[in-house]
PAMAR-527780 format. One line per 5 residues: number of its first residue (from 0); their letters; for each residue x, y, z of C-alpha. Coordinates in steps of 0.1 Angstrom, whole numbers. Layout:
! residues N
NUM	A	X/Y/Z ~ ... $
This chain:
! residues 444
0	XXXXX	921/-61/-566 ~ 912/-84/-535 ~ 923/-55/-512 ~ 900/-31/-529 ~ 868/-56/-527 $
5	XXXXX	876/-63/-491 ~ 878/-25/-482 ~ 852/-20/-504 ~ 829/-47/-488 ~ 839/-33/-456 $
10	XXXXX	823/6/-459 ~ 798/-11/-473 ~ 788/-32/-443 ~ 795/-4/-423 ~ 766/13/-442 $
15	XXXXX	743/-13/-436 ~ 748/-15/-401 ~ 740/20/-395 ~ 713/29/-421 ~ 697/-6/-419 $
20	XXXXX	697/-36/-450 ~ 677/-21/-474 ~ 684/7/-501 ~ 654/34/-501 ~ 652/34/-536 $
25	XXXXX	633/3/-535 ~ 606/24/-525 ~ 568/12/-512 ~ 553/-19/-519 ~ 570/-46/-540 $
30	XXXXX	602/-42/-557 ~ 623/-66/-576 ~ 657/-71/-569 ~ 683/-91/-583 ~ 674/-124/-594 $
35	XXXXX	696/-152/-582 ~ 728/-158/-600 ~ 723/-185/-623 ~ 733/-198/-667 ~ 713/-210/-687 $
40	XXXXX	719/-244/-675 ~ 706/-237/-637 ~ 678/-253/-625 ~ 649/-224/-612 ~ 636/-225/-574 $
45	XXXXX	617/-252/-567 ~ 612/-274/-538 ~ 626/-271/-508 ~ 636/-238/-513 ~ 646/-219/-482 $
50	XXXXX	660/-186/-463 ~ 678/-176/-433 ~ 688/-143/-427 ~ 718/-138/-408 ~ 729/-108/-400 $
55	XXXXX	736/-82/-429 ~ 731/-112/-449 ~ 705/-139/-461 ~ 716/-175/-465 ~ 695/-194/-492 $
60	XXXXX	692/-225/-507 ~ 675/-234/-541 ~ 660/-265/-536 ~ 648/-281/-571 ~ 669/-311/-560 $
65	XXXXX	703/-291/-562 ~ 725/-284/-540 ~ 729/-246/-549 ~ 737/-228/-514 ~ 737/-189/-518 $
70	XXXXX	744/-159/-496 ~ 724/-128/-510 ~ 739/-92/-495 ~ 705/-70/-492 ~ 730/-39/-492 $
75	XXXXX	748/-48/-522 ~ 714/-66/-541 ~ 743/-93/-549 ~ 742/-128/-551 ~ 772/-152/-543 $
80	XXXXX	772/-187/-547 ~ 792/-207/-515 ~ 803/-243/-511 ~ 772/-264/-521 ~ 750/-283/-495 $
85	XXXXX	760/-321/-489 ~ 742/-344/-512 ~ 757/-375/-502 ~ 737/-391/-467 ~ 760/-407/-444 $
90	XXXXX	742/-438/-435 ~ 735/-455/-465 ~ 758/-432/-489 ~ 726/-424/-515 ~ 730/-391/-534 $
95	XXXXX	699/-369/-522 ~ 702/-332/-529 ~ 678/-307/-513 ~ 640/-310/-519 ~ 602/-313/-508 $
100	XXXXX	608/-310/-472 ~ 641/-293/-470 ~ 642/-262/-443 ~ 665/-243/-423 ~ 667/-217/-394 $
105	XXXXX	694/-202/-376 ~ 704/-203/-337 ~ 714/-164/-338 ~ 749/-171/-336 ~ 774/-192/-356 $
110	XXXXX	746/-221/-368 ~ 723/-232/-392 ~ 704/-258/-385 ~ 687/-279/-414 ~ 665/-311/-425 $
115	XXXXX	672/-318/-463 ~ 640/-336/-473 ~ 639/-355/-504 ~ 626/-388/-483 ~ 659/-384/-460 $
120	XXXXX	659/-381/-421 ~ 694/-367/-425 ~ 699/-335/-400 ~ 726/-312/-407 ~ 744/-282/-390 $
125	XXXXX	764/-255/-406 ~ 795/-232/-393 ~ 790/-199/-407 ~ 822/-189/-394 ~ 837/-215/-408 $
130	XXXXX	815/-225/-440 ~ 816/-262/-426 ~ 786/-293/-425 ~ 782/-314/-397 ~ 755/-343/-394 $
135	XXXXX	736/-347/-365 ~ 712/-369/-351 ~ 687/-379/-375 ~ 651/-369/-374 ~ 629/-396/-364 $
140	XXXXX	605/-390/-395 ~ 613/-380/-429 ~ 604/-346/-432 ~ 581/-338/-462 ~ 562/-306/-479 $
145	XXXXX	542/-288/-455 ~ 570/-292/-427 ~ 583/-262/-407 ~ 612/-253/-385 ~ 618/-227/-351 $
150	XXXXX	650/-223/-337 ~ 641/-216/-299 ~ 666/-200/-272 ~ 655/-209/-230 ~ 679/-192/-208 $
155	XXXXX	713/-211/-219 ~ 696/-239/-238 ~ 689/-240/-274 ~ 663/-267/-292 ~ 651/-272/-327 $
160	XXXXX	611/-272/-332 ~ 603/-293/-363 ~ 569/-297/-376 ~ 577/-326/-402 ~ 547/-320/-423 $
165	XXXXX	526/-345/-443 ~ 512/-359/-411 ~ 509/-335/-379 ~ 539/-350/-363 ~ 559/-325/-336 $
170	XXXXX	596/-326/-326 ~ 619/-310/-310 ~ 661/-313/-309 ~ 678/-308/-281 ~ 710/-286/-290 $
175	XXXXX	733/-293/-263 ~ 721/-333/-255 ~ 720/-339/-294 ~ 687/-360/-293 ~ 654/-356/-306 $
180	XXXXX	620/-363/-286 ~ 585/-368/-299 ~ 563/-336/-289 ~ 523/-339/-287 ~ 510/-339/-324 $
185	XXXXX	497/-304/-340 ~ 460/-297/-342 ~ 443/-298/-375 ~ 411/-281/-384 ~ 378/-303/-397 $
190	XXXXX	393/-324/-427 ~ 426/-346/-423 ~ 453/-347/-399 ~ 477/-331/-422 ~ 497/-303/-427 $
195	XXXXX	502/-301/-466 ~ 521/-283/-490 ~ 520/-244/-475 ~ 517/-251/-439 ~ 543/-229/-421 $
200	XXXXX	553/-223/-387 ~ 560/-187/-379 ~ 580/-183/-340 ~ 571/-148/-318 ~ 610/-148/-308 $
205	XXXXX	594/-150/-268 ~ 566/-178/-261 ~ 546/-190/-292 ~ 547/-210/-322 ~ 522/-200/-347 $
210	XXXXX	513/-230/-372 ~ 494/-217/-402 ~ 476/-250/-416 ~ 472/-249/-457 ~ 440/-264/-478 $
215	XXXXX	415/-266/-449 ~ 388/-239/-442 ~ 363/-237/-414 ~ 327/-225/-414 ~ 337/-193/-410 $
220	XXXXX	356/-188/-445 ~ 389/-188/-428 ~ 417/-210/-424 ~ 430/-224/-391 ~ 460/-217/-371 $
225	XXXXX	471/-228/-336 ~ 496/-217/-314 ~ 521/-241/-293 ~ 530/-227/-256 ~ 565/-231/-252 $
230	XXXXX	571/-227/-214 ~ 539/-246/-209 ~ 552/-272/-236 ~ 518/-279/-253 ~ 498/-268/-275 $
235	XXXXX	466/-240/-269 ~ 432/-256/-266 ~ 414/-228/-289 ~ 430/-220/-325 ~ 432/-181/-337 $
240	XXXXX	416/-173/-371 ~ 434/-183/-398 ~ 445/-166/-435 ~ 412/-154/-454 ~ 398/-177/-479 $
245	XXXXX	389/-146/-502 ~ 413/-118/-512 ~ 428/-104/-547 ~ 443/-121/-574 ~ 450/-115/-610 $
250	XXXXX	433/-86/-611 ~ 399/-101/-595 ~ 386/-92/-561 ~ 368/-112/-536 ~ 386/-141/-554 $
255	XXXXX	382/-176/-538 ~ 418/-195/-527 ~ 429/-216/-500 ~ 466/-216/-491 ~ 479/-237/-507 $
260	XXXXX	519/-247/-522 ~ 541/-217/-520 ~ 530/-200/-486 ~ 549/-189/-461 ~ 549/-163/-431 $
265	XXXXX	577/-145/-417 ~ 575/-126/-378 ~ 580/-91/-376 ~ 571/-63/-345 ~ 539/-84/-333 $
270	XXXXX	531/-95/-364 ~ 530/-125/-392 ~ 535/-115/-427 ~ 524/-141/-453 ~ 523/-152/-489 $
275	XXXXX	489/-175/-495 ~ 505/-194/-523 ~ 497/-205/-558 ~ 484/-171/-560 ~ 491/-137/-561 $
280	XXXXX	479/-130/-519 ~ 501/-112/-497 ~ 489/-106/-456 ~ 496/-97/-426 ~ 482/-111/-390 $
285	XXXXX	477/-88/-365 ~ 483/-106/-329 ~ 465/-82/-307 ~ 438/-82/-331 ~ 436/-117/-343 $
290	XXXXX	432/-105/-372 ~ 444/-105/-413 ~ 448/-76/-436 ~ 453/-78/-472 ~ 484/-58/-485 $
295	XXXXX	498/-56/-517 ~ 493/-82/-542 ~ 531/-97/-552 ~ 534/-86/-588 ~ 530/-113/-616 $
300	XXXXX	553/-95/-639 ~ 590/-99/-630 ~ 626/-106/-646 ~ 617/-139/-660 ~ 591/-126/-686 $
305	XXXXX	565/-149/-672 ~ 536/-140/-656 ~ 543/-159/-625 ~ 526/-161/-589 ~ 540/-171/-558 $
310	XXXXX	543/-209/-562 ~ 567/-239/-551 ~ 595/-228/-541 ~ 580/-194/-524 ~ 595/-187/-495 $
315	XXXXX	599/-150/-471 ~ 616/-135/-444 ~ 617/-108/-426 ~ 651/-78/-428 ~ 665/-63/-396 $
320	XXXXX	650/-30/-411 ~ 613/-42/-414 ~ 616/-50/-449 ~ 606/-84/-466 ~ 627/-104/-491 $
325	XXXXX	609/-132/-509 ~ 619/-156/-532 ~ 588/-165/-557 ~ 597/-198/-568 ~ 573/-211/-598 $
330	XXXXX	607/-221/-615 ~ 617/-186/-615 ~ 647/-170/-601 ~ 631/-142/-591 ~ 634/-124/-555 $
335	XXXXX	612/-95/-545 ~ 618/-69/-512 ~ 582/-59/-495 ~ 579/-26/-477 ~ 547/-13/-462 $
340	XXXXX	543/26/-475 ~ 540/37/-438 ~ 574/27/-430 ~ 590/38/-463 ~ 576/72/-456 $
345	XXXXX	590/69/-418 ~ 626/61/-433 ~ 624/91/-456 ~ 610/112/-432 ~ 639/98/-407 $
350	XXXXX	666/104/-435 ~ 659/141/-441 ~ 660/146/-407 ~ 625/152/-400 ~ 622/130/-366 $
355	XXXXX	646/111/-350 ~ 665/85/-370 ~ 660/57/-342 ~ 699/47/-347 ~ 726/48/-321 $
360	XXXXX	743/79/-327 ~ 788/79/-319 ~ 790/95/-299 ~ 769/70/-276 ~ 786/35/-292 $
365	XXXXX	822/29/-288 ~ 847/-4/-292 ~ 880/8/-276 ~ 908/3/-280 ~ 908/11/-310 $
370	XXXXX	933/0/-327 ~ 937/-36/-311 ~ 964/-53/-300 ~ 956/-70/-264 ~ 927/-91/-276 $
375	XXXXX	903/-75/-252 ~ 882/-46/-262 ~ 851/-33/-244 ~ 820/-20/-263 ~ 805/8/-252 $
380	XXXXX	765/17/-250 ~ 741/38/-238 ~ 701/21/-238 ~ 676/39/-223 ~ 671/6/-198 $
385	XXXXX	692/-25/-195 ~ 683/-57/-221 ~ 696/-83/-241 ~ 722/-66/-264 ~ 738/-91/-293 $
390	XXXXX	773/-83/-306 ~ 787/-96/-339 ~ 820/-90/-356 ~ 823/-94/-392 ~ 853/-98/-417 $
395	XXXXX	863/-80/-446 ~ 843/-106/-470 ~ 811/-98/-448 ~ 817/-132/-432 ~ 803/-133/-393 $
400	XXXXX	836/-146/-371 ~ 824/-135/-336 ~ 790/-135/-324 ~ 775/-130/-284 ~ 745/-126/-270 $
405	XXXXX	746/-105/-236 ~ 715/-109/-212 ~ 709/-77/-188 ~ 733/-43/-208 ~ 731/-12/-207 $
410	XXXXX	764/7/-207 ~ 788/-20/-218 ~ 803/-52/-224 ~ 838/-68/-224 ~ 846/-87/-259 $
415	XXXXX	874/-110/-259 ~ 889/-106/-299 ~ 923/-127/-286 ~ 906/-152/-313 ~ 914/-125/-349 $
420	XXXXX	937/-123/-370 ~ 951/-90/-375 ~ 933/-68/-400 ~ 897/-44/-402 ~ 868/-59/-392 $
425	XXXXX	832/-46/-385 ~ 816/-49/-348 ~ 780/-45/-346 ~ 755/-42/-318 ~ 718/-47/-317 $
430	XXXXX	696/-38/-290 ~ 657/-35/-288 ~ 654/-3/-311 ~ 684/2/-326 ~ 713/-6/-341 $
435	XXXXX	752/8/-340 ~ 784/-2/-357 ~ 822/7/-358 ~ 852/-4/-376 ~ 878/-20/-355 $
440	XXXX	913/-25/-365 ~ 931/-55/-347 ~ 967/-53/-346 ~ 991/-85/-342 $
């Protein structure tokens, strides 16, 4: 029975990797998916609700003081349940699950990276590869609602951006020195210095830190955002407009809300995708534009048989495809997958073979040998101009137990696999525009 899952999971993976996370028949717009797994005993989404995607997979915890610690498949729309999050703090021993303030993000290779909240200033670090917790250094302030998190790669170094929310209070950890220092304090708009319940941070993947600030609203009807300069290491004098005050909502247009608890934005391709929050208000900032365009309203209506809008809890990130997934919080178990009609009629126009499919074809991707034995294998590539190329290899459960990042590639790289057991495994490469994958068998 195990062999059969594992294979199973396996062709499935493989799937993903070439046609991309999400399943077309979740069509335009919004689309339900599988609610979390839960009895009738579970506690919904609540507080300190977060996701990570990884991968071909999307780490999540509940929040709702719990320490519920999921892995949803977007291929599969399946939920599993993994070892809990650590409730116990190690320097005074008191039992604090994940809450208000708890957040995550992930360093692109083996590591999450996470502040539980719930008045702690515990910091915590989890193996993927090996499903392990490690505490860290703790954060000099306890993190609270309205705090945000930007995992942040220079050259070889890696460091931890942590807007701790509440207050306007700007950190950043130090991966390989393992301490935390005090950054200058985030702008604010015209009321208090605070970033409250909604505020989110949303990172470019290159130079900038976008801070979306919730409640307050300037003259102009919009809220405020600013945007931190990483290389320069401060923040930019001038703020960029901020979500609309105004937008549509339970079936009213024009309808008057401020961001407020439940918001969050997730980057994609230039741009910052955003739920407002106790309402029904779904955007998207342009960059080039500095602007915000309404899209489809997230529907009320779901598994739970409440009419529910986005609320505490709501959190959303961004698929490898282009694709949103979203949990709605609101004590709901509900999650919902976003995507924009002109790239749903792209994909089908791609699939039926109408324009190019965008994908790495075969006959240009290669891991040889193949079968294994020797530990080494070289991957094999063709991009139309050398860039950073990142390589993982997964197990038969779907489980990530080799990930690198290459800088300058364009034909190949050498992967040293001396590290597996033998058995089938997945290797998967993502470059700038595409993606390619291959079974490898490793023989011992």
């Amino acid at each position: 029975m195990q062999l059969k899952r594992s294979t199973a999971l396996v062709l499935a993976l493989v799937a993903v990797a070439l046609l991309g996370p999400r399943l077309l028949a979740y069509g335009p717009g919004w689309t339900e998916v599988k609610p979390m797994t839960h009895d009738a005993l579970s506690k919904p989404v609540g507080a300190g609700a977060w996701m990570v995607p990884h991968g071909d997979v999307v780490y999540t915890a509940k929040g709702n003081k719990t320490t519920n610690f999921y892995k949803y498949y977007p291929a599969l729309d399946s939920w599993e349940q993994i070892a809990p999050i650590p409730d116990t703090e190690p320097a005074k021993g008191k039992i604090k699950p994940a809450a208000k303030g708890c957040y995550a993000v992930a360093d692109g290779g083996d590591y999450l990276y996470m502040v539980k909240g719930n008045s702690t200033t515990g910091f915590w670090r989890y193996n993927m590869a090996t499903a392990a917790w490690d505490t860290l250094s703790r954060v000099p302030v306890k993190p609270k609602a309205g705090d945000g998190m930007a995992y942040v790669r220079q050259g070889e170094d890696g460091y931890v951006y942590l807007l701790a929310g509440g207050k306007t209070a700007f950190y950043r950890y130090d991966v390989d020195a393992g301490t935390w220092g005090q950054l200058d304090s985030a702008p604010y708009g015209n009321g208090k210095a605070k970033y409250a319940a909604g505020s989110f941070l949303a990172y470019d993947g290159d130079n900038t830190i976008y801070a979306q600030q919730a409640g307050q609203v300037g003259l102009d009807s919009s809220h405020f955002m600013f945007r931190y300069d990483i290389a320069a290491d401060t923040w930019m004098p001038k703020g960029v407009t901020g979500m609309p005050l105004y937008g549509t909502d339970n079936g009213k247009v024009n309808k008057k809300k401020k961001v407020k608890d439940g918001a969050h934005g997730a980057w994609y391709n230039d741009h910052i995708y955003a739920f407002k929050g106790a309402c029904q208000g779904f955007y998207r900032y342009d960059v080039d534009g500095d602007s915000w365009h309404e899209l489809d309203t997230v529907p009320r209506n779901g598994s739970s048989g409440l009419k529910k809008a986005v609320k505490t809890g709501g959190f959303l990130v961004s698929l490898d495809d282009g694709s949103f997934l979203g949990l709605k919080g609101n004590k709901t178990f509900e999650a919902w997958v976003y995507t924009e009609p002109e790239l749903y009629a792209s994909r089908s126009a791609q699939r039926s073979g109408t324009q190019s499919s965008g994908l790495v074809s075969s006959r240009s991707f290669s891991v040889s040998p193949n079968p294994i034995s020797s530990g080494f294998a070289t991957v094999r590539l063709s991009l139309p101009k050398a860039g950073p190329v990142s390589v993982r290899v997964y197990d038969a459960l779907g489980r990530v137990v080799l990930s690198r990042t290459y800088g300058a590639v364009r034909t190949a790289v050498s992967l040293d696999l001396r590290s597996l057991a033998g058995g089938v495994y997945l290797v998967k490469a993502d470059a700038k525009g595409f993606t390619a994958a291959q079974k490898l068998v490793v023989q011992k």
